[in-house]
C-alpha positions in Angstrom: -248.4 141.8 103.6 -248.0 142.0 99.8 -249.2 140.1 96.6 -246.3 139.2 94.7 -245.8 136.4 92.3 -244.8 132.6 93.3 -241.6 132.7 91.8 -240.7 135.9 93.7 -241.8 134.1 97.0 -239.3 131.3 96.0 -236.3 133.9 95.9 -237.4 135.4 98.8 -237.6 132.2 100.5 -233.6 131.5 99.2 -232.2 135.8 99.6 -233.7 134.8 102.8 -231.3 131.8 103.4 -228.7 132.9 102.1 -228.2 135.9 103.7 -228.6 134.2 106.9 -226.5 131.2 106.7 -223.3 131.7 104.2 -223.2 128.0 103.7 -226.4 127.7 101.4 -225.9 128.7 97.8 -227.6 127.3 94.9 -227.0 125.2 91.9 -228.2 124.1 88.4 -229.4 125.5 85.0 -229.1 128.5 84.1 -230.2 129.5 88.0 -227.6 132.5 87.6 -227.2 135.2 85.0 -230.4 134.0 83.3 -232.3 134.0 86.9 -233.7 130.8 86.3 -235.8 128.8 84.0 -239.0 130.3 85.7 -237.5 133.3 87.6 -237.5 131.9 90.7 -233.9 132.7 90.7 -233.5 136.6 89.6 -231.6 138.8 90.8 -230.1 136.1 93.4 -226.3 136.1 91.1 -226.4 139.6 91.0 -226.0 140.0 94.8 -224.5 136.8 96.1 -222.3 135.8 93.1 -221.0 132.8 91.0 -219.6 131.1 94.0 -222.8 130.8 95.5 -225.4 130.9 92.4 -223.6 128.5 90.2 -224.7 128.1 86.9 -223.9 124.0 86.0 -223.8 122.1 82.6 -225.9 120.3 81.9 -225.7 117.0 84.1 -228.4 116.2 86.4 -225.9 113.8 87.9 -223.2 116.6 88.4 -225.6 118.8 90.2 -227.4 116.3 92.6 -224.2 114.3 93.6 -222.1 117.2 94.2 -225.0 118.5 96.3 -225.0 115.0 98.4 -221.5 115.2 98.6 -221.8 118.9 99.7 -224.3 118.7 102.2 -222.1 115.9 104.1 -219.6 118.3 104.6 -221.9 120.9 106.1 -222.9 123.2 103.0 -226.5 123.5 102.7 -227.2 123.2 98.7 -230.3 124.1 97.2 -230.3 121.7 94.0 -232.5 123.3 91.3 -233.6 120.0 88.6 -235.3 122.2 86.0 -238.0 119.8 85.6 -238.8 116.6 88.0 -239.0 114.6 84.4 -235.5 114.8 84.6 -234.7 113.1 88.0 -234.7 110.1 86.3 -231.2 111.3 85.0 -229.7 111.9 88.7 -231.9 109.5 90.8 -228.9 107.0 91.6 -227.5 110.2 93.3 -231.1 111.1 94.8 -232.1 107.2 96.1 -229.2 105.5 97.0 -226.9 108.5 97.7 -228.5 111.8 99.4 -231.3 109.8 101.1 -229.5 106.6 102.6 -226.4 108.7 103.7 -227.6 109.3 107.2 -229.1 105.3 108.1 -225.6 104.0 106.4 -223.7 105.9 108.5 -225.6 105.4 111.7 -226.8 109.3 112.3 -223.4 110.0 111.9 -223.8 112.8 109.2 -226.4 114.9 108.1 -228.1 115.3 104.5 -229.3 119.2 104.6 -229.8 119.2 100.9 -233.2 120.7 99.0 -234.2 119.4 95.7 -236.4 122.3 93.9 -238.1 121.0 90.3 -240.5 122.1 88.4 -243.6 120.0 87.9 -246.7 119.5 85.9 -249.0 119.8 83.0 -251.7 122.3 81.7 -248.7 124.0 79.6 -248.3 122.0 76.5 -245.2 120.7 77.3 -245.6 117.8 76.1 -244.8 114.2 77.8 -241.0 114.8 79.2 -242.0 118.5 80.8 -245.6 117.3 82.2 -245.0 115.0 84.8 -246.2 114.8 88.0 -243.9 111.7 89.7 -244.2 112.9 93.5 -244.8 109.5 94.0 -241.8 108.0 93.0 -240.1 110.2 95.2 -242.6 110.0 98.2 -241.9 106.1 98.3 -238.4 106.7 99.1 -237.1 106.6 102.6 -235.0 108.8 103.8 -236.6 111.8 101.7 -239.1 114.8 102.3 -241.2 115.8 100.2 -243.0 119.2 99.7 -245.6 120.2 97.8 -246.9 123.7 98.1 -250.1 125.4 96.0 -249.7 129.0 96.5 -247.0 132.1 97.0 -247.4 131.7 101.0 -247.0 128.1 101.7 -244.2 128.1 98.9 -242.0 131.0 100.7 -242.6 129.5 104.8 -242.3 125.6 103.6 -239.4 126.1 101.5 -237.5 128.0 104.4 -238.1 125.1 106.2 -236.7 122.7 103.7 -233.4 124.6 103.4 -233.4 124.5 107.1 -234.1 120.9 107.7 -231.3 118.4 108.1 -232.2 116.1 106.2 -232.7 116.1 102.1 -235.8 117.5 100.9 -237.6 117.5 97.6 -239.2 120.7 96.9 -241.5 120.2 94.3 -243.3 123.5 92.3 -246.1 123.4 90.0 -245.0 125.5 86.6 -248.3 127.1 86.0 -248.2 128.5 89.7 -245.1 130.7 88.6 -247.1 133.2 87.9 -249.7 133.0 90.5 -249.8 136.1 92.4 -251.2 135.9 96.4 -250.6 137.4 99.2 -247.7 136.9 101.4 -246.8 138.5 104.8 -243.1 140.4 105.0 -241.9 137.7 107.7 -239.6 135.1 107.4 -241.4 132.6 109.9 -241.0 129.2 108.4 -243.8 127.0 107.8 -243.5 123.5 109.8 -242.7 120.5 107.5 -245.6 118.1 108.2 -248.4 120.4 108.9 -251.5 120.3 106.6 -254.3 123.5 105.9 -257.9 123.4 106.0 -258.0 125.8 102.9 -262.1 126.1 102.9 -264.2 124.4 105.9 -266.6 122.2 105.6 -268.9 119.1 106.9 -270.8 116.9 103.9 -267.7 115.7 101.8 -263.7 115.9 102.4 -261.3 116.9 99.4 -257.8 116.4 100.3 -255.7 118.0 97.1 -252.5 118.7 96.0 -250.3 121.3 93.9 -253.0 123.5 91.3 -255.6 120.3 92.7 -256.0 122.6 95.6 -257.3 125.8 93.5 -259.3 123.4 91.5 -260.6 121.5 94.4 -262.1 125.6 96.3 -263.6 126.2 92.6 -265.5 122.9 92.6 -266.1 123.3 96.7 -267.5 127.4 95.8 -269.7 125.6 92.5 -271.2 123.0 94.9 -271.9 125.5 98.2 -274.6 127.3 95.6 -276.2 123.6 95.7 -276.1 123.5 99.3 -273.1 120.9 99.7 -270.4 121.8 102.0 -267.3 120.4 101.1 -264.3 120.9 103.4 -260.8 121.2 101.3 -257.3 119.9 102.9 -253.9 121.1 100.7 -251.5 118.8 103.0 -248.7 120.8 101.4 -246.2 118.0 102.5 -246.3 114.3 101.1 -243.7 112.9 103.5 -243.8 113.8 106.5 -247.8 113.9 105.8 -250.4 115.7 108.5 -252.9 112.2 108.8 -254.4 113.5 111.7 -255.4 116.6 109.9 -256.9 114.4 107.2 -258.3 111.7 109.6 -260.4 114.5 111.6 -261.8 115.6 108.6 -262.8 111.9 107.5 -264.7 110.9 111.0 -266.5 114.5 110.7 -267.3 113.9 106.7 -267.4 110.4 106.5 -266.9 111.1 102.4 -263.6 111.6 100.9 -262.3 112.5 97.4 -258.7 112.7 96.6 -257.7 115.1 93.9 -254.2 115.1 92.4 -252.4 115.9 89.3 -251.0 112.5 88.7 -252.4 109.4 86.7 -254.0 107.3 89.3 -251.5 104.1 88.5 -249.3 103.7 91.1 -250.1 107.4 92.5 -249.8 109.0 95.8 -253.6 109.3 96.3 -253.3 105.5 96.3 -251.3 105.5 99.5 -253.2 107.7 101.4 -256.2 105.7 100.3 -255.0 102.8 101.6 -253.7 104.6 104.7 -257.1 106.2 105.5 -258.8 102.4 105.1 -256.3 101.0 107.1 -256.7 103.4 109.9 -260.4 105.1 109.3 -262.4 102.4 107.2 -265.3 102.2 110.0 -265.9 106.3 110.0 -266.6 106.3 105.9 -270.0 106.3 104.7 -268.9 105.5 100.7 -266.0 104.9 99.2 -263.1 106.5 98.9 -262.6 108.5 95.2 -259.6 109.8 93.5 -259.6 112.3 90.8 -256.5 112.0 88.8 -254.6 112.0 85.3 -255.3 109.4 82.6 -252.8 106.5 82.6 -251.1 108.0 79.4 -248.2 110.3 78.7 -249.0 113.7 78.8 -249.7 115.2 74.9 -248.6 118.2 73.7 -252.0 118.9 71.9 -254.2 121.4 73.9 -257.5 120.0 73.6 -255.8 116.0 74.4 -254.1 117.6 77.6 -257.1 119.2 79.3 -259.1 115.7 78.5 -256.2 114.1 80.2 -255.5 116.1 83.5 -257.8 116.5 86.3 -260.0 119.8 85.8 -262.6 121.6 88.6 -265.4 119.8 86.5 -264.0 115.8 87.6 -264.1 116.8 90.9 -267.4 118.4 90.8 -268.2 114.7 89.7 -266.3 113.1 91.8 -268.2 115.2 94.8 -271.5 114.7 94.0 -270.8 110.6 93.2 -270.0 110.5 97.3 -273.2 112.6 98.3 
């Protein structure tokens, strides 16, 4: 086991693949000779080449409908969307394309496509490099969607999504980049579906998401030195999503706040909200809080940003309002 930096467990995670299976390659922005808009892609070009590390114009279009189109035919892309703001440009391709292939064709073909893009806030990058739109993407059938918070998770789950046979969005957080942790010199891949108990715990249940999750163990550690034990849940997938994971926790808890990086309109939390009422409502002793963004674009000015995104203090707040 080593600590090395999140973007260097994503290129593990791809050298990985790539050595193993000569039909994966990856495509997209500058993902070659630069090594990526992050990094995650260095050194990849250098070894596999331009045939398999292809650097793209710029067309989100190109790169995720020559990936469907790819993956039909038994390639296994690995479709790098520099930032998930821009999957508006190429979500034709994405919706109606990559995810329906398989249903219109009655199981005919396979889709074994992975969609990585930056997302997020906390970097001043302003309202179309913020984003956090998991959501949008969750709601559509026919896609995965992955969602990891640390160096680990990010290397095991996105073996699996490269792996998997149908498409996959792979989403990564851009301030967890450069997030160092510890990662173990396997290869095992982490099962799509499966959630983590990241910090036991019996008086409250925080499920959270993406750079939620570190926030959520800050505010769980601040609150322990009160004498509240709150048990933390990073379900690392959105769809296929670990509800029995989450449900245990609820009928042991009976309080649950859900922390994620989106504004709250329309937002993922919603849906397993209304999921855990649906299927848990007589185990809850209050209601159900989400911590989330404000409904607003993200601003570029520092001091606006952190008033808008979710920090350790609102859940802290949250916490405490279900005790």
């Amino acid at each position: 086991m080593k600590e090395i930096f999140f973007s260097e467990a994503i290129a593990s995670a791809i050298r990985n693949e790539m050595q193993r299976d000569e039909n994966v390659y990856i495509l997209g922005e500058d993902v070659g000779i630069y090594g990526g808009s992050f990094g995650a892609t260095a050194g990849l070009y250098d070894e596999f080449g331009p045939l398999r590390v292809r650097d793209t114009p710029i067309s989100e279009m190109a790169i995720m409908g020559s990936s469907a189109g790819a993956a039909v035919t038994g390639m296994r892309p690995i479709a790098e969307i520099m930032y998930d703001d821009f999957l508006g440009c190429c979500m034709d391709q994405l919706m109606n394309q990559a995810a329906k292939f398989r249903y219109m064709y009655g199981g005919r073909v396979q889709v074994p496509m992975t969609v990585r893009c930056a997302c997020g806030g906390y970097v001043t990058g302003a309202a179309q490099h913020s984003q956090s739109i998991e959501a949008m993407i969750a709601h559509i059938p026919g896609l995965k969607v992955v969602y990891p918070s640390n160096p680990q998770d990010a290397k095991g789950l996105l073996i699996s999504a490269i792996r998997d046979d149908n498409p996959v969005v792979f989403f990564e957080h851009q301030t967890l980049y450069g997030v160092k942790g510890e990662v173990t010199d396997d290869f095992d891949p982490i099962p799509l579906g499966k959630g983590k108990i990241v910090k036991e715990g019996k008086d409250v249940t925080v499920v959270a998401t993406g750079v939620q999750v570190g926030k959520a163990k800050e505010a769980a550690e601040q609150l322990e030195k009160e004498g509240v034990s709150v048990e933390v849940i990073d379900p690392r997938c959105l769809y296929p999503l670990d509800k029995e994971m989450i449900y245990g926790s609820v009928e042991k808890t009976g309080k649950i706040v859900i922390a994620t990086e989106e504004c709250k309109r329309g937002a993922w939390s919603g849906e397993l909200a209304a999921r855990i009422a649906e299927d848990r409502f007589e185990c809850l002793k209050k209601p159900i809080v989400r911590v989330g963004a404000l409904d607003t674009p993200v601003p570029f000015s520092q001091p606006l940003e952190d008033y808008m995104l979710p920090q350790t203090a609102y859940i802290v707040d949250a916490i405490k309002s279900v005790l």
